[in-house]
C-alpha positions as CSV (number, residue, x, y, z in Angstrom):
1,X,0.0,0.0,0.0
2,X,1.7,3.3,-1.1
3,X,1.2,6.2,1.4
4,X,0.3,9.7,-0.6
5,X,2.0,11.8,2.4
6,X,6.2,11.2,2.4
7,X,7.1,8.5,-0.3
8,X,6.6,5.3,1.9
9,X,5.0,2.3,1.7
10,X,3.0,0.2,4.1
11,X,3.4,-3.7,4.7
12,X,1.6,-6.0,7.1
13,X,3.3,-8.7,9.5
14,X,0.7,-10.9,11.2
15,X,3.1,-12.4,13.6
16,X,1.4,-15.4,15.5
17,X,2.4,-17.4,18.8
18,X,2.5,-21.4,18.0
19,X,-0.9,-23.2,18.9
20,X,-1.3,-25.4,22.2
21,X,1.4,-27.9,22.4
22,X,2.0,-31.1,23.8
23,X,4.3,-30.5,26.6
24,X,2.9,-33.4,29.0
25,X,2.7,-36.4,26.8
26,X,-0.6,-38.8,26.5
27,X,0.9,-41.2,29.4
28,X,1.3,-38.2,32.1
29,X,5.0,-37.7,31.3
30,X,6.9,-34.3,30.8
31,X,8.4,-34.1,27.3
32,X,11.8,-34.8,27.7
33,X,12.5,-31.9,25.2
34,X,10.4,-28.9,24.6
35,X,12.4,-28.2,21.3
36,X,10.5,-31.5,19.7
37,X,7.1,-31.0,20.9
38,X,4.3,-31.3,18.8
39,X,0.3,-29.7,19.0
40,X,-2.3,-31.4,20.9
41,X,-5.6,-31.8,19.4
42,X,-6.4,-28.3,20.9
43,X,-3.3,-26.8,19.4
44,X,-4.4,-28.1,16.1
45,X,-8.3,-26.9,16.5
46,X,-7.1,-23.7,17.2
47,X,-4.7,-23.2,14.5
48,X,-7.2,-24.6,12.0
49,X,-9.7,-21.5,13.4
50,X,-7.0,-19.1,13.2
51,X,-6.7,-20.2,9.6
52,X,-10.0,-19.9,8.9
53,X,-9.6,-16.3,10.3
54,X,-7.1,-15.3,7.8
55,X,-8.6,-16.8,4.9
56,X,-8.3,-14.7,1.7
57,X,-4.8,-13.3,3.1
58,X,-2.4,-13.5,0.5
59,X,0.7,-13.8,2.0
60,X,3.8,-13.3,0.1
61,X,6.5,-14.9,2.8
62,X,6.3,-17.1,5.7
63,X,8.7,-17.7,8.2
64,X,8.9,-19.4,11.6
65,X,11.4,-21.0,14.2
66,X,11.6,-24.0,13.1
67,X,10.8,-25.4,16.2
68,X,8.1,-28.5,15.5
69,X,5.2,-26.6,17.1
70,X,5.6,-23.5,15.0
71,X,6.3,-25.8,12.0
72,X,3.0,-27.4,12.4
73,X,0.8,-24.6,13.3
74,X,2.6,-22.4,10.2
75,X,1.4,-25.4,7.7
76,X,-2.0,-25.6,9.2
77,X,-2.6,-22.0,8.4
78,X,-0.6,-22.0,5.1
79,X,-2.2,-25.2,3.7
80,X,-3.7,-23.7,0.9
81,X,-1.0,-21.4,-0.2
82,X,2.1,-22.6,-2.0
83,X,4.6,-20.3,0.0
84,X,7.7,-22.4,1.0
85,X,7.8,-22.0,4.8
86,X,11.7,-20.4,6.0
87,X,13.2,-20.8,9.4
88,X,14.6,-18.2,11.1
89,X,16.5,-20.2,14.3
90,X,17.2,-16.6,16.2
91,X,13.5,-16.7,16.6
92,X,13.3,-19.9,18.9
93,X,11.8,-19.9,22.0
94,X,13.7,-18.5,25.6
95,X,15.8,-21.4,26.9
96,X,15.3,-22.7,30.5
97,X,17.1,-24.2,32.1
98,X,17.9,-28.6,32.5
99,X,15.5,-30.8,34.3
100,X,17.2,-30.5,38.1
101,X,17.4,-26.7,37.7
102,X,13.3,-26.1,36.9
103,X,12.6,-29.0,39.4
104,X,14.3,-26.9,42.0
105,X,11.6,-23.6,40.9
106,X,8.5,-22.8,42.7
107,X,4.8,-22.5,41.3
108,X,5.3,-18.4,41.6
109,X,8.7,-18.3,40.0
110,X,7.7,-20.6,37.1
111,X,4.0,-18.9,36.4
112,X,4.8,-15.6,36.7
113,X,8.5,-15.2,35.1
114,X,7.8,-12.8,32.7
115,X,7.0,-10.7,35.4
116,X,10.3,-10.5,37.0
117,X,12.2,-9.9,33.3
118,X,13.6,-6.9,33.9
119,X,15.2,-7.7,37.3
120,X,19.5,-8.0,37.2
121,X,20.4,-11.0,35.6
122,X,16.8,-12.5,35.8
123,X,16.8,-16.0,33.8
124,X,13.3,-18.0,32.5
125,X,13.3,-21.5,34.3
126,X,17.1,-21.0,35.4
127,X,18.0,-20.8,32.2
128,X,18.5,-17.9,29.6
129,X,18.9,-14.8,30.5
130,X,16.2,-12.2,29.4
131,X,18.6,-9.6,28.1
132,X,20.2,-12.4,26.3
133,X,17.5,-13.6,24.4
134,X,16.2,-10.0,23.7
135,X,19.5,-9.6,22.0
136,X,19.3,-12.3,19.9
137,X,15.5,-12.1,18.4
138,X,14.9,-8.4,18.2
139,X,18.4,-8.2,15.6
140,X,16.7,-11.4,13.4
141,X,13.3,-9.5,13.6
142,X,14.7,-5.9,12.4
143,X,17.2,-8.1,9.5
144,X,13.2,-9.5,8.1
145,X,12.3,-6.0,8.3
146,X,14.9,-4.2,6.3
147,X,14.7,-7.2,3.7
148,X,12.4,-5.6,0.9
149,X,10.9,-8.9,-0.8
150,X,7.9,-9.2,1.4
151,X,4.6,-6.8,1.7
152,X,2.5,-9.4,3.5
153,X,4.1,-12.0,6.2
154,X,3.5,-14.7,7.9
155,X,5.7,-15.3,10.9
156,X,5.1,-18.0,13.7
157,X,7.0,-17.7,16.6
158,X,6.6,-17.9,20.3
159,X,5.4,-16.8,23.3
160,X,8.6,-14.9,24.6
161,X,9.9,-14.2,21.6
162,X,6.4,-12.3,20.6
163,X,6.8,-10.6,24.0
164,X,10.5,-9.3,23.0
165,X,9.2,-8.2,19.5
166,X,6.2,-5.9,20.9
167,X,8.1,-4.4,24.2
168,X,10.8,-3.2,21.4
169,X,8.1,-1.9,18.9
170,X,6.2,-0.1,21.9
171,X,9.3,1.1,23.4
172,X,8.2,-0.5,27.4
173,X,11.3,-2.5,27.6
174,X,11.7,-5.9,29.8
175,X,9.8,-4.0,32.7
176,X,6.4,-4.3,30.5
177,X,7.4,-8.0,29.3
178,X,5.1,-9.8,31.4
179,X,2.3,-7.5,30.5
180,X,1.8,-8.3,26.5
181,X,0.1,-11.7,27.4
182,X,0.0,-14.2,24.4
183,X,-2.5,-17.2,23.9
184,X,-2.3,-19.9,22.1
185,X,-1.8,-19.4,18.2
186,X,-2.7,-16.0,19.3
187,X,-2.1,-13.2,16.1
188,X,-0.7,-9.7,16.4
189,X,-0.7,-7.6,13.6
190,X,2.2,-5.3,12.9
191,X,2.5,-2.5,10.0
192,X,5.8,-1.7,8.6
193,X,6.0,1.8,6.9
194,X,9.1,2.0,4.5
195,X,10.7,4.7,2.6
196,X,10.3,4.2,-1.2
197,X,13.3,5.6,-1.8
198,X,15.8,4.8,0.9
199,X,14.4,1.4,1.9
200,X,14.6,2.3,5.5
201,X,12.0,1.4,8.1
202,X,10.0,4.7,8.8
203,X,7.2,3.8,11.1
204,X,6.0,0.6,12.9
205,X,2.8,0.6,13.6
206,X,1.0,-2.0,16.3
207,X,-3.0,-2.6,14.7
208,X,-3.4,-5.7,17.0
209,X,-2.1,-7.8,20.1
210,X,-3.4,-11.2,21.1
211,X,-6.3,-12.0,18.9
212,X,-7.8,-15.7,19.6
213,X,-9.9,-17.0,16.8
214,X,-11.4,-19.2,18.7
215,X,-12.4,-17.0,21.5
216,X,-11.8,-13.5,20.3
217,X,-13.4,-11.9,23.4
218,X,-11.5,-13.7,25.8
219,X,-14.6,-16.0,27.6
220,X,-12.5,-19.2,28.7
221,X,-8.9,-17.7,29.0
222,X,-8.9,-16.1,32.8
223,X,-5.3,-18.3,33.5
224,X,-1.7,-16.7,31.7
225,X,-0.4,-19.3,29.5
226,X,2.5,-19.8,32.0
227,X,-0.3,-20.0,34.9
228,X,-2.0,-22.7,32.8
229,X,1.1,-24.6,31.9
230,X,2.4,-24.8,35.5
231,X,-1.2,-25.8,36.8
232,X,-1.1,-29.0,34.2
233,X,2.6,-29.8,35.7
234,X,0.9,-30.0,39.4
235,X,-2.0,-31.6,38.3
236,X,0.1,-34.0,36.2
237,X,2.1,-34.9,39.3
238,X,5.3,-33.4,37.7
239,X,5.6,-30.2,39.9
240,X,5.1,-29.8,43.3
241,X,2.6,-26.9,44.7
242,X,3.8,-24.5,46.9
């Protein structure tokens, strides 16, 4: 979309958070690695409503993780279009840490991490730091946008790495992380204003954060997706409560 007021150009990123994943697996056990996880049933509803959403999009590049959960919800929602999916590794989930370290957290400091983001040194699940891994994804995400071959992208990421793109783009900083909640296969929508002549990023523009398809006004999601998670640990026997 050309602008008629300085010579730019507008493009559209809908940037999505993966759908539900299996992180407790059929027989009550935790996944041994959260890099391999696939969607549950639910994660796969969902994305299949989010891509009934965005039907008669026309997406011109698609990118996610390439983690198996973004993989999977990025082909549900691209399976009518003939876009080769990319991978973009920077773009990979926060790390935590191994399975003695998280075993050794607390309800509070798993559910409510985000929270504490900005604090010195302050790691997710006794793993990565924050300022780490905001210093690796926000650098991939400003390389997609100075690349000029895209006006209308797909790109399926994560939870975190959702929150580290929007506190950049609104300025707030890890202090506001914990505060841009994102559901499952969630969709934010991001416009990119570019000069014509330069190439250079003018304007970013945030139209929408954390729309659900399945329940846009937000009727059965009361619990934080890291409240829900750590209630299924406890429940599952995997976690003890406080």
């Amino acid at each position: 979309m050309d602008l008629p007021f300085d010579r730019s150009y507008r493009r559209r990123i809908h940037l999505m958070r993966h759908a539900d994943a299996e992180y407790i697996r059929p027989d009550g056990t935790r996944a041994p690695d959260s890099r391999l996880v696939p969607l549950t049933p639910k994660g796969r509803a969902e994305a299949a409503a989010m891509a009934t959403l965005m039907e008669g999009l026309e997406f011109d590049r698609a990118i996610c993780s390439g983690l198996q959960r973004t993989r999977e919800t990025a082909a549900i929602v691209l399976e009518k279009s003939p876009l080769t999916l990319e991978i973009v590794p920077e773009l990979e989930e926060i790390r935590g840490g191994d399975a003695v370290a998280r075993a050794r957290l607390s309800p509070v400091d798993y559910a409510y991490a985000m929270f504490k983001a900005s604090e010195p040194d302050a790691c997710y699940a006794s793993g990565e730091r924050f300022s780490d891994f905001v210093g690796r994804v926000v650098p991939a995400f400003n390389r997609i946008l100075n690349e000029p071959d895209w006006t209308n992208l797909l790109l399926v990421a994560h939870g975190g790495v959702n929150r580290a793109i929007l506190t950049d783009l609104t300025g707030a900083g890890l202090s506001a992380f914990g505060s841009f909640e994102q559901d499952s296969a969630c969709l934010n929508i991001i416009d990119i204003d570019t000069c014509l002549d330069s190439g250079a990023v003018l304007r970013r523009i945030l139209r929408g954060v954390n729309i659900t398809a399945d329940d846009p006004t937000k009727r059965t999601r009361r619990l934080l997706t890291l409240e829900g998670m750590t209630k299924r640990f406890i429940d599952a026997g995997l976690q003890k409560p406080e």
